[in-house]
N, C-alpha and C positions, 0 to 999 in steps of 0.2 A: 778712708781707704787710700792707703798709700800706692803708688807707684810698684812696689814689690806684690801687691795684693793682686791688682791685675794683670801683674804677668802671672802669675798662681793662677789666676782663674784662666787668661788664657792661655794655658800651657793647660790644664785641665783639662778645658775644651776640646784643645788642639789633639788630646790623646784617647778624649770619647769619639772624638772623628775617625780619629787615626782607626778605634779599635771595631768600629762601625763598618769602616770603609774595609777592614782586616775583616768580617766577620763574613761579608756576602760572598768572598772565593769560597771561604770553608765553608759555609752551609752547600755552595755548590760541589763543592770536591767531595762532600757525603753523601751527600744523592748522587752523585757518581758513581761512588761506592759501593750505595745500598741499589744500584740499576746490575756493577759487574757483581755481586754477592746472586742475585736475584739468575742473572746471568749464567754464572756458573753452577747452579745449583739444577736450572733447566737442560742447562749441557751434559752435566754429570747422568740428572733421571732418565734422557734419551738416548747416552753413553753405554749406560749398564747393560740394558737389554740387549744391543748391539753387540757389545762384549760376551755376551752369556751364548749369542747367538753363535757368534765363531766359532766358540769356543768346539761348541756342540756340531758344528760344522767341520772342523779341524779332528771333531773325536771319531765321525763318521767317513770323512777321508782314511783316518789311520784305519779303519775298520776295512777300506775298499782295497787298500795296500795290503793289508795282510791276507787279502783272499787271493788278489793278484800277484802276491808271493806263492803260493803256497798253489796256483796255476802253472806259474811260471817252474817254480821246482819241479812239478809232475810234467809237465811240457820234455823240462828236460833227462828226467830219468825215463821217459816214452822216446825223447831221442838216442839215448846210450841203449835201450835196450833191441833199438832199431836197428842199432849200428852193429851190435851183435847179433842179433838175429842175420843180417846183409853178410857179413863175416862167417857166421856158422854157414849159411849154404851156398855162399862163395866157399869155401872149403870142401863142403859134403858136394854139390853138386859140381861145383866150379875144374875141380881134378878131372871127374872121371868127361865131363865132356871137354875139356883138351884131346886127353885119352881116345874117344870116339871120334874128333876132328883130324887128330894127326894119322889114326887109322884108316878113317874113311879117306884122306889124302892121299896115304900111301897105294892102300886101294883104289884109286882113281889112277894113281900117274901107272901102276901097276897096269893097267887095263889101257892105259894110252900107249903104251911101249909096244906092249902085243897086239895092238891093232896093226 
């Protein structure tokens, strides 16, 4: 064995070390891996449900809106037809008792003059 032989052997060594000392991060970095694999797979199964749940929440909100629309519309066609109904007998009534107050006026200051 020459001099060139064992630097060959230790140069060998030195790279079964090397790939030894290289190999324990990576077997750790893969159980890291197979921990956030496992990880997310737990997050996603209790995800869904949750998700399915809004969803179905979200579709019975739209449902409570559209009644409270549809409130709200007759709300306000009961207030225009309010507002006409207050207008028609402001008209119909609203004249003729002016009519009766300006006469019964005239009738009073009439009757105060002749006293």
């Amino acid at each position: 064995m020459n001099l060139g032989d064992i630097a060959g052997i230790v140069a060998a060594i030195a790279f079964v070390a090397l790939v030894a000392f290289l190999a324990v991060p990576l077997l750790k970095v893969g159980k890291v891996l197979d921990a956030a694999t496992d990880s997310v797979r737990e997050v996603t199964s209790h995800a869904l449900p949750i998700i399915d749940e809004a969803a179905a929440t979200i579709t019975a909100g739209n449902a409570q809106l559209a009644k409270v629309d549809t409130i709200t519309t007759s709300a306000a066609e009961v207030s225009q037809n309010v507002s006409a109904v207050t207008t028609l007998v402001s008209a119909t009534v609203g004249g003729p008792l002016i009519k009766i107050s300006a006469f019964s006026f005239a009738v009073r200051r009439l009757f105060r003059r002749a006293d």
